[in-house]
mmCIF file of the N, C-alpha and C atoms, coordinates in Angstrom:
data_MODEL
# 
_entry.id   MODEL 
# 
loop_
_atom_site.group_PDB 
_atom_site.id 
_atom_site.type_symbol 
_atom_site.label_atom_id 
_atom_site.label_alt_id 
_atom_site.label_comp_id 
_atom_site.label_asym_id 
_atom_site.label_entity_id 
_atom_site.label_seq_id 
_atom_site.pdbx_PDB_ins_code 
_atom_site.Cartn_x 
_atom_site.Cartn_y 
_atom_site.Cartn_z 
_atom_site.occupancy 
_atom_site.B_iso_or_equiv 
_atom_site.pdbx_formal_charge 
_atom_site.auth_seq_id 
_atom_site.auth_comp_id 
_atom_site.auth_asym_id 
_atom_site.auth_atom_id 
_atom_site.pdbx_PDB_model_num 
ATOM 1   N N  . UNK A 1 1  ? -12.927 -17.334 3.006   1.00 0.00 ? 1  UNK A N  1 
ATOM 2   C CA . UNK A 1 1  ? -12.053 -16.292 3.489   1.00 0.00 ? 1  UNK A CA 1 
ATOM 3   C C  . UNK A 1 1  ? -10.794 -16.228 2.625   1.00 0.00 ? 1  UNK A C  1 
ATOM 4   N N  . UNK A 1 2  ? -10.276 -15.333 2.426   1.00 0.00 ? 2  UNK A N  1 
ATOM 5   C CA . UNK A 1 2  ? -9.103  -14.600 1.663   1.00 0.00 ? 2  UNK A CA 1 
ATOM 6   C C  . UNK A 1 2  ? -7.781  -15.217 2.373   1.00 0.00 ? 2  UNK A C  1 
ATOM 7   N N  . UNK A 1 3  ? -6.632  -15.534 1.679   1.00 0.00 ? 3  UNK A N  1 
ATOM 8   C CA . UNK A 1 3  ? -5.329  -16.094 1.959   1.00 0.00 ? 3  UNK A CA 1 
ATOM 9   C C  . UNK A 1 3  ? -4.700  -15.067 2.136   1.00 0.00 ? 3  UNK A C  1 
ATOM 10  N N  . UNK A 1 4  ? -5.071  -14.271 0.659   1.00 0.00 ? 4  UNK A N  1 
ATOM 11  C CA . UNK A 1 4  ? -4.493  -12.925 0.736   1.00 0.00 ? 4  UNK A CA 1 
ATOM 12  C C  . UNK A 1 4  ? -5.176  -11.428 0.523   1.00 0.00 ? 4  UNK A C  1 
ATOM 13  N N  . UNK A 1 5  ? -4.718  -10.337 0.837   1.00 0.00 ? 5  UNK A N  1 
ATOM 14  C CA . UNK A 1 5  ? -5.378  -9.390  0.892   1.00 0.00 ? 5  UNK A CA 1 
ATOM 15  C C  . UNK A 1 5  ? -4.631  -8.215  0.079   1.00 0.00 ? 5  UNK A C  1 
ATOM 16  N N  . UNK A 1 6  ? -5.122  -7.973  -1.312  1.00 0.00 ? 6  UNK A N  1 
ATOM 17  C CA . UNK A 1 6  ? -4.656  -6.394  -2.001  1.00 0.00 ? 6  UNK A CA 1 
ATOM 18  C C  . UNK A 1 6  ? -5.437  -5.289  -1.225  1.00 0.00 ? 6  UNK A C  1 
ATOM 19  N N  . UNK A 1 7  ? -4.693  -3.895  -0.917  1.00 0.00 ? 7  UNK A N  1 
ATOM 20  C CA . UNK A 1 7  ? -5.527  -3.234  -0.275  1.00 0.00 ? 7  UNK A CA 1 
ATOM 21  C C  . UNK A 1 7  ? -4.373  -1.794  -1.329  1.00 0.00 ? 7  UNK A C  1 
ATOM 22  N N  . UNK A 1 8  ? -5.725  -1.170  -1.713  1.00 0.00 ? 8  UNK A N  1 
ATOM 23  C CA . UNK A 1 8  ? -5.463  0.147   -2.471  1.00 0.00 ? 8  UNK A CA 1 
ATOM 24  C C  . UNK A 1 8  ? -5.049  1.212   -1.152  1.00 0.00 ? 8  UNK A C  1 
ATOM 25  N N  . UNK A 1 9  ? -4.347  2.047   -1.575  1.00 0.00 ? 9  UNK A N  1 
ATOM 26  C CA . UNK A 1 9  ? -4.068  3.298   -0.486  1.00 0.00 ? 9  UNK A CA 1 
ATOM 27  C C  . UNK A 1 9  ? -3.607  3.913   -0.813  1.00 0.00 ? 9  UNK A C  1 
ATOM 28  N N  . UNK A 1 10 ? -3.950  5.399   -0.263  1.00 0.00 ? 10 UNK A N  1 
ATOM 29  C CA . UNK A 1 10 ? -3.219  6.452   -0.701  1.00 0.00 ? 10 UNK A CA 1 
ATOM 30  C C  . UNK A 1 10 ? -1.104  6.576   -0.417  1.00 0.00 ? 10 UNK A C  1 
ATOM 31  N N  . UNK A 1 11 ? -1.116  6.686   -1.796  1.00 0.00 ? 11 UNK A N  1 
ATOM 32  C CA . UNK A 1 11 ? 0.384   6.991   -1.330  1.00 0.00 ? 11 UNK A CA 1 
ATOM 33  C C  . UNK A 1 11 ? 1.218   7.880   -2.357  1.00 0.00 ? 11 UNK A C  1 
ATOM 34  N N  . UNK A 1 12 ? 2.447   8.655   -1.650  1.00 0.00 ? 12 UNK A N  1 
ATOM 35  C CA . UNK A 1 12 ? 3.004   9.493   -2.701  1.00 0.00 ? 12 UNK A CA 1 
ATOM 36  C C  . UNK A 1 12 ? 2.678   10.272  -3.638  1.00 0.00 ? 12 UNK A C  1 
ATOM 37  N N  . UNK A 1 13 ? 1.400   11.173  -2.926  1.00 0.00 ? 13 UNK A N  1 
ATOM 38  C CA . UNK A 1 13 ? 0.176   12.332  -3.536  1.00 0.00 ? 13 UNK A CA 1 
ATOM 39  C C  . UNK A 1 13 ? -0.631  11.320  -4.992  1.00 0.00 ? 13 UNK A C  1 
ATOM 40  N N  . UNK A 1 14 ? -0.894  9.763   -4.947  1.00 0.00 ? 14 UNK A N  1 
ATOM 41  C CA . UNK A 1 14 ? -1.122  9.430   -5.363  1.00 0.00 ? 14 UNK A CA 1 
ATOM 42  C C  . UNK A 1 14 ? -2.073  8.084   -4.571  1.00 0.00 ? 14 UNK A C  1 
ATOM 43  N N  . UNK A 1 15 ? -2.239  6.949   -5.707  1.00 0.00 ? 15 UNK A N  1 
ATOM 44  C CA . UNK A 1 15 ? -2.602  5.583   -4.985  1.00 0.00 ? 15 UNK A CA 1 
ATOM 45  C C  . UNK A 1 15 ? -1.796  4.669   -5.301  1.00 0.00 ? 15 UNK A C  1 
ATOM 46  N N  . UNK A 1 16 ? -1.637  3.602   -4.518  1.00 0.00 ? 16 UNK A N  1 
ATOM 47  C CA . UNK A 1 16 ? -1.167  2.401   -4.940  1.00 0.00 ? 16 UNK A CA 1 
ATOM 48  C C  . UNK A 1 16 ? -1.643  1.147   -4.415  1.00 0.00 ? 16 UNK A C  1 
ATOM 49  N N  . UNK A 1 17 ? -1.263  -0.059  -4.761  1.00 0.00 ? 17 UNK A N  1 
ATOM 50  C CA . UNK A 1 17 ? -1.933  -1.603  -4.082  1.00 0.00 ? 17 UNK A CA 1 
ATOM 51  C C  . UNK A 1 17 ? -0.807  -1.712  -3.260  1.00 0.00 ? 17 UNK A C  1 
ATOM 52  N N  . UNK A 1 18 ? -1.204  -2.287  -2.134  1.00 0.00 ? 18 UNK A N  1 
ATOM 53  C CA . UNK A 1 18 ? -0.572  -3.062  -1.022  1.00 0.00 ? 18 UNK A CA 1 
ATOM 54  C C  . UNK A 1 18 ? -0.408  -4.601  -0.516  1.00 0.00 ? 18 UNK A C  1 
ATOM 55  N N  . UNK A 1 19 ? 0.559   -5.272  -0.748  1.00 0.00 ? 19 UNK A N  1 
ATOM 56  C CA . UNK A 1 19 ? 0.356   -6.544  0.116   1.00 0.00 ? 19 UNK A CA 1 
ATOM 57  C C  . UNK A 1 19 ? 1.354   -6.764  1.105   1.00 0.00 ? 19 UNK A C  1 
ATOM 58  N N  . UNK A 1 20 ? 0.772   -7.167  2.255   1.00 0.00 ? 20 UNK A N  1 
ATOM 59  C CA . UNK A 1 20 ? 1.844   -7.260  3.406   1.00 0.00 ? 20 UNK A CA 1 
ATOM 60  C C  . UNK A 1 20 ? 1.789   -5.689  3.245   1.00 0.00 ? 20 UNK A C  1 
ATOM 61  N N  . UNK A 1 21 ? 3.357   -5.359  3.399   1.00 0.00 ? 21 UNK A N  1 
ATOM 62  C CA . UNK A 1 21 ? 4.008   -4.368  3.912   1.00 0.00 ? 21 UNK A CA 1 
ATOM 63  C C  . UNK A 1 21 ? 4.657   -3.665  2.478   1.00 0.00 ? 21 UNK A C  1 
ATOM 64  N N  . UNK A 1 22 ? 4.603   -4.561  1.337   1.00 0.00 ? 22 UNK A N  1 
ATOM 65  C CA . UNK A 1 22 ? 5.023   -4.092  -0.057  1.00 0.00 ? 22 UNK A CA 1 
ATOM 66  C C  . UNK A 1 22 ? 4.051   -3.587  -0.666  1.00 0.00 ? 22 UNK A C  1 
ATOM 67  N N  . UNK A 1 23 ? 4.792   -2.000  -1.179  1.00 0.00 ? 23 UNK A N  1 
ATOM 68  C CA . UNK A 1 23 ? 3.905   -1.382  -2.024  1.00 0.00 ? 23 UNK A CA 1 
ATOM 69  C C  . UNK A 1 23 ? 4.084   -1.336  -3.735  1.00 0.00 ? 23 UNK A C  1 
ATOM 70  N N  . UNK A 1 24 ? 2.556   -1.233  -4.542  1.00 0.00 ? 24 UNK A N  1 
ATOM 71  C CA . UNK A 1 24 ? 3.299   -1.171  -5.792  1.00 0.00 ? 24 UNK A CA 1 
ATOM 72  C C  . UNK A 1 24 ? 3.810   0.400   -6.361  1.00 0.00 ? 24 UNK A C  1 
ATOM 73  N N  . UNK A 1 25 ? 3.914   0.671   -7.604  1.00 0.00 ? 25 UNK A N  1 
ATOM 74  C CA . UNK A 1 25 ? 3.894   1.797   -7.693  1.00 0.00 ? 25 UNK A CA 1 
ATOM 75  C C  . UNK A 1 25 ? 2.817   2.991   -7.971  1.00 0.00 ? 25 UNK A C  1 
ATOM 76  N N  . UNK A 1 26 ? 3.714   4.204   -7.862  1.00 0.00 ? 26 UNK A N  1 
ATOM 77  C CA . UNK A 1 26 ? 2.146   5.178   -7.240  1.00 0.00 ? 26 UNK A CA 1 
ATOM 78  C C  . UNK A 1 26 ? 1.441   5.679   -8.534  1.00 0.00 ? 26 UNK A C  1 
ATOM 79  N N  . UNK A 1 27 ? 0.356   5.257   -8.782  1.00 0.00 ? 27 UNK A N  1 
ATOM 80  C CA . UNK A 1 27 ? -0.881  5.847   -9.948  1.00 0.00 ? 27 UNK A CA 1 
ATOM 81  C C  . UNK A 1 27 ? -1.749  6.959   -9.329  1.00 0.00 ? 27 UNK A C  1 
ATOM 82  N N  . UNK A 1 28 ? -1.891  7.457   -10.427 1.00 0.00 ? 28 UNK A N  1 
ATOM 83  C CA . UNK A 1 28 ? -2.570  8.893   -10.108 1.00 0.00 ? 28 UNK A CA 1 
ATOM 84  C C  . UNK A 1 28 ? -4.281  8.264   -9.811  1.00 0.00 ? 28 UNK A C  1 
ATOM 85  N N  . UNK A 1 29 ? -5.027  7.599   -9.940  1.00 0.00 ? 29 UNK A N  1 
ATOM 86  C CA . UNK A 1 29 ? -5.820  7.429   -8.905  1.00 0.00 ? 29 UNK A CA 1 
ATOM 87  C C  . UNK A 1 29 ? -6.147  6.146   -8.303  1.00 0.00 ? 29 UNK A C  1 
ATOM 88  N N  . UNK A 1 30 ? -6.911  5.769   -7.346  1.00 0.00 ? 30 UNK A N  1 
ATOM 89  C CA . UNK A 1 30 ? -7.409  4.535   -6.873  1.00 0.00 ? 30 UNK A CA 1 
ATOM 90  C C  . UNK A 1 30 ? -8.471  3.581   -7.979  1.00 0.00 ? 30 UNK A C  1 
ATOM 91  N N  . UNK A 1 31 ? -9.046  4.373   -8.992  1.00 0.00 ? 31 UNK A N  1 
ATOM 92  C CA . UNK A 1 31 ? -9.460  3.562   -9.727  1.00 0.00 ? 31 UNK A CA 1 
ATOM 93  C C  . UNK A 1 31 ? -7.861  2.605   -10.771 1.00 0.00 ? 31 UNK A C  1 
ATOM 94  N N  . UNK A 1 32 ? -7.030  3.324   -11.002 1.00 0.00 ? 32 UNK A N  1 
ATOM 95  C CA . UNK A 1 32 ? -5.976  3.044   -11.626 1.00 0.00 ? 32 UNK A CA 1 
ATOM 96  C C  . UNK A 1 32 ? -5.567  1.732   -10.767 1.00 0.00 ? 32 UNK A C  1 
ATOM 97  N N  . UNK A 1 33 ? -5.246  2.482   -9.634  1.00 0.00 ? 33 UNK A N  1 
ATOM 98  C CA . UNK A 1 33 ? -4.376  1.297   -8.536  1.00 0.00 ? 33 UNK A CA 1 
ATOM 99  C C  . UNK A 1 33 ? -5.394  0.014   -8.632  1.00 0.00 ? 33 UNK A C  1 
ATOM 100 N N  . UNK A 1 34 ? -6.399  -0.058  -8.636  1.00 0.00 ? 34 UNK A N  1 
ATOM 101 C CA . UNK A 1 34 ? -7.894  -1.428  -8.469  1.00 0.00 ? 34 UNK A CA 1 
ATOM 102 C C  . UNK A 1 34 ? -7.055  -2.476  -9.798  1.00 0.00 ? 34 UNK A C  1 
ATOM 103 N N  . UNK A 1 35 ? -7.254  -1.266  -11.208 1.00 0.00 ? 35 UNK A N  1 
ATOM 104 C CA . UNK A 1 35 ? -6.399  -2.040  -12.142 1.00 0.00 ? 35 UNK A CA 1 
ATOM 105 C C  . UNK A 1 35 ? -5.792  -2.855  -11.881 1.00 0.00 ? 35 UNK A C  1 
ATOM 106 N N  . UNK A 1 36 ? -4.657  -2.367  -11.750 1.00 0.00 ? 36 UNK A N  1 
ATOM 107 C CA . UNK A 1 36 ? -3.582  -3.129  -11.637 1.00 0.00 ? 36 UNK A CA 1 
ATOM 108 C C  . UNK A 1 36 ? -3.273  -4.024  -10.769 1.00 0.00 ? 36 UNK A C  1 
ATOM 109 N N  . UNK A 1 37 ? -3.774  -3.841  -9.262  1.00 0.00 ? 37 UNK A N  1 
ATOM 110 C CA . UNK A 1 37 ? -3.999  -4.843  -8.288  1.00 0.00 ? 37 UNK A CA 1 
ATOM 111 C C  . UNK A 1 37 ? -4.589  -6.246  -8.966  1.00 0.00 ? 37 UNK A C  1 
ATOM 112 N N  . UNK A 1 38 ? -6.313  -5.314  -9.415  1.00 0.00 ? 38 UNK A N  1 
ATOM 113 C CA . UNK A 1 38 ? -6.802  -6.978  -10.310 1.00 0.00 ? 38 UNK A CA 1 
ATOM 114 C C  . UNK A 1 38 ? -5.830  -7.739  -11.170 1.00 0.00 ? 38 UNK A C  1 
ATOM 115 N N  . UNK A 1 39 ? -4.889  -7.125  -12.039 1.00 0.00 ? 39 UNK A N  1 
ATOM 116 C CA . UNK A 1 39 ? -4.100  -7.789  -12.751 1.00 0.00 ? 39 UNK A CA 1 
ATOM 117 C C  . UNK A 1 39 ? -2.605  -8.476  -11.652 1.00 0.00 ? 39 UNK A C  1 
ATOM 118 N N  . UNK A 1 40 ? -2.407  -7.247  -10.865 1.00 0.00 ? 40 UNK A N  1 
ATOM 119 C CA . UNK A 1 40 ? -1.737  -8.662  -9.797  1.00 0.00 ? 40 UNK A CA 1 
ATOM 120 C C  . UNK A 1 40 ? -1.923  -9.669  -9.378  1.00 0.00 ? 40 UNK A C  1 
ATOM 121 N N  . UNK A 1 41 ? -3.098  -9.772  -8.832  1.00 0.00 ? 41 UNK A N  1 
ATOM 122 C CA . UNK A 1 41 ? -3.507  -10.975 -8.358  1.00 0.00 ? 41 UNK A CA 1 
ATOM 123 C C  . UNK A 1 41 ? -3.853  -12.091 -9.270  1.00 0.00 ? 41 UNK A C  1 
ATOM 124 N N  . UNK A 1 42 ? -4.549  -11.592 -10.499 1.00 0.00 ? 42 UNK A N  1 
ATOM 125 C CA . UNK A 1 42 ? -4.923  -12.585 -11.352 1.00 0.00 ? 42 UNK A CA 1 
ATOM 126 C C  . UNK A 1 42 ? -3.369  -13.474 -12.025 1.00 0.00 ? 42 UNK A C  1 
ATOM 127 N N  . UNK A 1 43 ? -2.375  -12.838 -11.284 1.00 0.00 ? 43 UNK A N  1 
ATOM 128 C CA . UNK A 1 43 ? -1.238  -13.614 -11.849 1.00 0.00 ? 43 UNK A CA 1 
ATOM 129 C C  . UNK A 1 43 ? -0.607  -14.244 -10.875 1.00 0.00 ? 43 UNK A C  1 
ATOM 130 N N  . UNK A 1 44 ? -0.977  -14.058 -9.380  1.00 0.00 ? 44 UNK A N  1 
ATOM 131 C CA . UNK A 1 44 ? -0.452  -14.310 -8.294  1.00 0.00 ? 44 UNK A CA 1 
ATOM 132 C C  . UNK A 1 44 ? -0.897  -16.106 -8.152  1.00 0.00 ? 44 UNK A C  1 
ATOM 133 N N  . UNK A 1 45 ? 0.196   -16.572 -7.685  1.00 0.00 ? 45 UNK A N  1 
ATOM 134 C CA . UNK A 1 45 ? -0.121  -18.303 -7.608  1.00 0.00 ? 45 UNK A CA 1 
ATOM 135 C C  . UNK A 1 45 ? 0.194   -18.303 -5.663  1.00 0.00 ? 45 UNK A C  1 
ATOM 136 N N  . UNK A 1 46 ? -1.198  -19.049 -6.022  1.00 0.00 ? 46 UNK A N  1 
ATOM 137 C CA . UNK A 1 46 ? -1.813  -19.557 -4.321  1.00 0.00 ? 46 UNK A CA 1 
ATOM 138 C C  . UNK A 1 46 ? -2.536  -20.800 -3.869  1.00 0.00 ? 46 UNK A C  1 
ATOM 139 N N  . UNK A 1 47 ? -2.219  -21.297 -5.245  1.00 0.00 ? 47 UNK A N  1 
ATOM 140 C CA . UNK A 1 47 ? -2.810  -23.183 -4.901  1.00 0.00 ? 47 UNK A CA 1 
ATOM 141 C C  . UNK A 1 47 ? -4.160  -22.888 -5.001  1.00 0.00 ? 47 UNK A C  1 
ATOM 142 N N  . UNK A 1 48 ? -4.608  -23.353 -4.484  1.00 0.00 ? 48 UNK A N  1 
ATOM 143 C CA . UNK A 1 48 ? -6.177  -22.853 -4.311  1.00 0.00 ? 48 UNK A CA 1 
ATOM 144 C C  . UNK A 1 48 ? -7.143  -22.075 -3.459  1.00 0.00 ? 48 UNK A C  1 
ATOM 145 N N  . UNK A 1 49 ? -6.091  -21.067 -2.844  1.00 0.00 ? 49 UNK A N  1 
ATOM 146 C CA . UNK A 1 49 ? -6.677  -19.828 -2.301  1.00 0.00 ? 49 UNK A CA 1 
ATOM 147 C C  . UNK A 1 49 ? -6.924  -19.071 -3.094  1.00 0.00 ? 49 UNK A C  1 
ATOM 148 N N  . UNK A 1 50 ? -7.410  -17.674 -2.440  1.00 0.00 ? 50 UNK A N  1 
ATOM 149 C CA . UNK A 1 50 ? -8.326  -16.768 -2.595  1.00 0.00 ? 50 UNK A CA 1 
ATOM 150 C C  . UNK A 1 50 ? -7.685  -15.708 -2.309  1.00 0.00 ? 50 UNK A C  1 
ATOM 151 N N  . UNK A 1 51 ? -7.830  -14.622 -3.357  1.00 0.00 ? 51 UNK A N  1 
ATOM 152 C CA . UNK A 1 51 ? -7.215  -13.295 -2.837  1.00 0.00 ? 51 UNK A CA 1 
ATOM 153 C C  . UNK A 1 51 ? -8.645  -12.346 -2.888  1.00 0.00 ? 51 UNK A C  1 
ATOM 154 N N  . UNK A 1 52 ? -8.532  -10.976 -1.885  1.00 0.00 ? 52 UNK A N  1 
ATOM 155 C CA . UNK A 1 52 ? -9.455  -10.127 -1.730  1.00 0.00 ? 52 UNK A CA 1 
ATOM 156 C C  . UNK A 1 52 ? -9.196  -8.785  -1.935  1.00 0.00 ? 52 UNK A C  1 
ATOM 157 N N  . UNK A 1 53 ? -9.395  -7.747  -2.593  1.00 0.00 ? 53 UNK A N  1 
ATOM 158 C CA . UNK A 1 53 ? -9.626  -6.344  -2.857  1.00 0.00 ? 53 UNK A CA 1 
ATOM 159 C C  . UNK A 1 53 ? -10.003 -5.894  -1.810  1.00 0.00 ? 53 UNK A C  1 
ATOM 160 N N  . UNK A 1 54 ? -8.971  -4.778  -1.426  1.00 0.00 ? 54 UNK A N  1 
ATOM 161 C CA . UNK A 1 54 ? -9.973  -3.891  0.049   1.00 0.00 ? 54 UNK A CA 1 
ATOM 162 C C  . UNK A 1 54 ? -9.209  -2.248  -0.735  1.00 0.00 ? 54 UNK A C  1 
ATOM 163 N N  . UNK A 1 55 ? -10.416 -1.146  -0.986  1.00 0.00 ? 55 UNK A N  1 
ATOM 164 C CA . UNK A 1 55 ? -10.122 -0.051  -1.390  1.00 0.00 ? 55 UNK A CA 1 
ATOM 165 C C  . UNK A 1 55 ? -11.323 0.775   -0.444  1.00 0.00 ? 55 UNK A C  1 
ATOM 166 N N  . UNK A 1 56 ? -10.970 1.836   -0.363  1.00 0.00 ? 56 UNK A N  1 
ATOM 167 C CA . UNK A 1 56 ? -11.656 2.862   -0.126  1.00 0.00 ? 56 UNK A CA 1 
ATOM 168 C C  . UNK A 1 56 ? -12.759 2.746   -0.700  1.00 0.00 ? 56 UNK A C  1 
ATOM 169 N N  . UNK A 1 57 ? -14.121 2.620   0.751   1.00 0.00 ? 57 UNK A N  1 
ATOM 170 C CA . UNK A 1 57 ? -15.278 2.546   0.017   1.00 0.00 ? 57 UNK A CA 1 
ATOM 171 C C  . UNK A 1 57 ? -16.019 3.922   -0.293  1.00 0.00 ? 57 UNK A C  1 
ATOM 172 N N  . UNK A 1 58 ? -16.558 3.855   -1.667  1.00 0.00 ? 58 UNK A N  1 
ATOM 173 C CA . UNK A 1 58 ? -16.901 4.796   -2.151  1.00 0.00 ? 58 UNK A CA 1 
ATOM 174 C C  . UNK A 1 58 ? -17.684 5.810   -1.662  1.00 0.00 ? 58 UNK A C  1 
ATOM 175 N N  . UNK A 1 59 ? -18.456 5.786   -0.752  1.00 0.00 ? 59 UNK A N  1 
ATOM 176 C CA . UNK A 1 59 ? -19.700 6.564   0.458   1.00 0.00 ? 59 UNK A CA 1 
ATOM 177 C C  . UNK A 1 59 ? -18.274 7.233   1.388   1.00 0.00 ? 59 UNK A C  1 
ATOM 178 N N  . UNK A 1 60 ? -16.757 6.803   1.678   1.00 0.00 ? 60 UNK A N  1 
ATOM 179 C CA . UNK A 1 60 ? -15.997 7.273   2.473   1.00 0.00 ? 60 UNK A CA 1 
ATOM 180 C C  . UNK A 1 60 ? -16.069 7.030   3.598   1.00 0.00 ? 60 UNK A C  1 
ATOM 181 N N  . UNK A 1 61 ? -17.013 6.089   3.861   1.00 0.00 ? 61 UNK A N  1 
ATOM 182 C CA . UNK A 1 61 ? -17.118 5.474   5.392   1.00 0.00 ? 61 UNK A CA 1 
ATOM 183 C C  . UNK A 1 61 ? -16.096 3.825   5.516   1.00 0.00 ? 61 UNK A C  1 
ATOM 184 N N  . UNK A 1 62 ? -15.144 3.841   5.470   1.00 0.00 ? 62 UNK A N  1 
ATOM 185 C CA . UNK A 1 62 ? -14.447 1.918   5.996   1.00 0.00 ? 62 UNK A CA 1 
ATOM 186 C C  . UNK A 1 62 ? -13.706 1.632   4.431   1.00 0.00 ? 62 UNK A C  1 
ATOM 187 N N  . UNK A 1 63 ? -14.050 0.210   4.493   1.00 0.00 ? 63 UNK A N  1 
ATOM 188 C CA . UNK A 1 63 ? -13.502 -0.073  3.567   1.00 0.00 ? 63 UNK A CA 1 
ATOM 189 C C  . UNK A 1 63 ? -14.544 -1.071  2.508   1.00 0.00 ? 63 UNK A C  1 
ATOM 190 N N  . UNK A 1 64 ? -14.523 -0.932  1.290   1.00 0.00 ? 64 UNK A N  1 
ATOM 191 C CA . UNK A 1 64 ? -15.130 -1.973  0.476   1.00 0.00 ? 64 UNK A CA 1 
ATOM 192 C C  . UNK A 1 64 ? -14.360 -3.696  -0.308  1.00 0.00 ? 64 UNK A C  1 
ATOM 193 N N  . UNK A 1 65 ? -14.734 -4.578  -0.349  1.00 0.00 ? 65 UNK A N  1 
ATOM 194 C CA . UNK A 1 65 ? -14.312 -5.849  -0.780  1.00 0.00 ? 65 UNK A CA 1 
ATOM 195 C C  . UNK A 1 65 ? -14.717 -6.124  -1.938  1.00 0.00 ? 65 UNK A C  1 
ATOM 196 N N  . UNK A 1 66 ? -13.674 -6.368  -2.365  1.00 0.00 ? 66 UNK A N  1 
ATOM 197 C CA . UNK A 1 66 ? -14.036 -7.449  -3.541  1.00 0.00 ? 66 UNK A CA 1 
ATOM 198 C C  . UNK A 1 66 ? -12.996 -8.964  -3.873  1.00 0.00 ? 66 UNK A C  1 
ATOM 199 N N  . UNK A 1 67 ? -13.923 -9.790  -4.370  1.00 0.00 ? 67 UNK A N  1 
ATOM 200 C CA . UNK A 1 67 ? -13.345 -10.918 -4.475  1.00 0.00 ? 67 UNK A CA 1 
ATOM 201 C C  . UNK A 1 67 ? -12.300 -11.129 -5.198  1.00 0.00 ? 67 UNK A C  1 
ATOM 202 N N  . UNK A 1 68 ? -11.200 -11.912 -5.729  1.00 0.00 ? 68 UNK A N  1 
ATOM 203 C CA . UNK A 1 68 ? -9.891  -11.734 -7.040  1.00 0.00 ? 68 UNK A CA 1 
ATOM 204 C C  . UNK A 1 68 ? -9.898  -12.984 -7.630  1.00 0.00 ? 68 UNK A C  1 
ATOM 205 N N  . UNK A 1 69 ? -9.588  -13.159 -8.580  1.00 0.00 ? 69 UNK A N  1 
ATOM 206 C CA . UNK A 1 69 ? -9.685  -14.558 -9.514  1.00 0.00 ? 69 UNK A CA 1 
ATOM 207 C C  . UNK A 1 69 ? -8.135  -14.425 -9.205  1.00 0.00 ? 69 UNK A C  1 
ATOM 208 N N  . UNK A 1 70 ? -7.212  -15.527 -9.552  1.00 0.00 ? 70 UNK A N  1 
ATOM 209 C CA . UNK A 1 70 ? -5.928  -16.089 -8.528  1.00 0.00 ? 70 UNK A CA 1 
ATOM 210 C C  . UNK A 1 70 ? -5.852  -17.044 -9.824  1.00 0.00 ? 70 UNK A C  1 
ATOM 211 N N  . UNK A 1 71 ? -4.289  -17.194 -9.906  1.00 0.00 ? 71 UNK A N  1 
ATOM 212 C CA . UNK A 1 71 ? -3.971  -18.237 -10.835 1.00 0.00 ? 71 UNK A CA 1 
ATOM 213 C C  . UNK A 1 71 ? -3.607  -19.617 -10.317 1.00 0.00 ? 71 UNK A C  1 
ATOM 214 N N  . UNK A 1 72 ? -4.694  -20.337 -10.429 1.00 0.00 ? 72 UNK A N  1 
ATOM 215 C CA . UNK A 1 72 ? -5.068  -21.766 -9.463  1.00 0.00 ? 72 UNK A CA 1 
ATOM 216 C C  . UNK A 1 72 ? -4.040  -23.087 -10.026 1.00 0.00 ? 72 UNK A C  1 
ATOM 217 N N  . UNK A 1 73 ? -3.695  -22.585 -11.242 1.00 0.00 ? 73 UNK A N  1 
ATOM 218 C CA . UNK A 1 73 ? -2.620  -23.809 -12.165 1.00 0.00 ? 73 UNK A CA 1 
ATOM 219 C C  . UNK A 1 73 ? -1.274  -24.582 -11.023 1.00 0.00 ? 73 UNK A C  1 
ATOM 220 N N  . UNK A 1 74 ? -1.023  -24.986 -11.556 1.00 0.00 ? 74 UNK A N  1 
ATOM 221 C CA . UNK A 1 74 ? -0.100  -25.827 -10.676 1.00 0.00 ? 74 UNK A CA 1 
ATOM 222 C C  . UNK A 1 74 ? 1.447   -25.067 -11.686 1.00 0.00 ? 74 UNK A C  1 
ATOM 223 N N  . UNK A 1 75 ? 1.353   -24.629 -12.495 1.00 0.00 ? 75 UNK A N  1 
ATOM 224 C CA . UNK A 1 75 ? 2.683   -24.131 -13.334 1.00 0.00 ? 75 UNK A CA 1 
ATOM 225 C C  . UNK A 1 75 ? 3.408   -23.674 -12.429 1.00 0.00 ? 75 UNK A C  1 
ATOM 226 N N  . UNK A 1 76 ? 4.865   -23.023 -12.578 1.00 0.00 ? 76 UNK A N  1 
ATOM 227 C CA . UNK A 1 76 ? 5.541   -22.364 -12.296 1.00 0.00 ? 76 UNK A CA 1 
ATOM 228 C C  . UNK A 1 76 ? 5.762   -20.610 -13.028 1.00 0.00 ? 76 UNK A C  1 
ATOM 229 N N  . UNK A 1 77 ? 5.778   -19.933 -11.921 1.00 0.00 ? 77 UNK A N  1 
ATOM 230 C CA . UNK A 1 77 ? 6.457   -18.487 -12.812 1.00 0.00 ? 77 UNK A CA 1 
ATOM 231 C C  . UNK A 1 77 ? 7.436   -18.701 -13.860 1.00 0.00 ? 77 UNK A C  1 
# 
């Protein structure tokens, strides 16, 4: 199970990624926003959790998942 959760959404006649309650900024589509989410997370430090992708699933019915690679290092930002 996921520690954390990116979730794409429509915002500001556009898309953007979500965590918590913080949004990023707005890209002209949800494939864009996936981008950049993946590259959020892949920089995001969580020890050895797990982050998860939730975007608009493509059929338009719920939502679709995907898994995130997470920067597992012990470094500092």
């Amino acid at each position: 199970m996921a520690d954390i959760t990116y979730q794409v959404v429509p915002h500001d006649n556009g898309w953007a990624y979500k965590l918590g309650d913080t949004l990023s900024e707005t890209y002209a589509t949800a494939d864009e926003a996936i981008v950049h989410a993946r590259d959020a997370a892949s920089r995001q430090k969580i020890g050895d959790g797990d982050a998860l992708l939730a975007y608009p699933a493509p059929d338009g019915r719920g939502w679709a998942f995907q898994e995130l690679e997470t920067d597992k290092s012990n470094g500092r930002l």
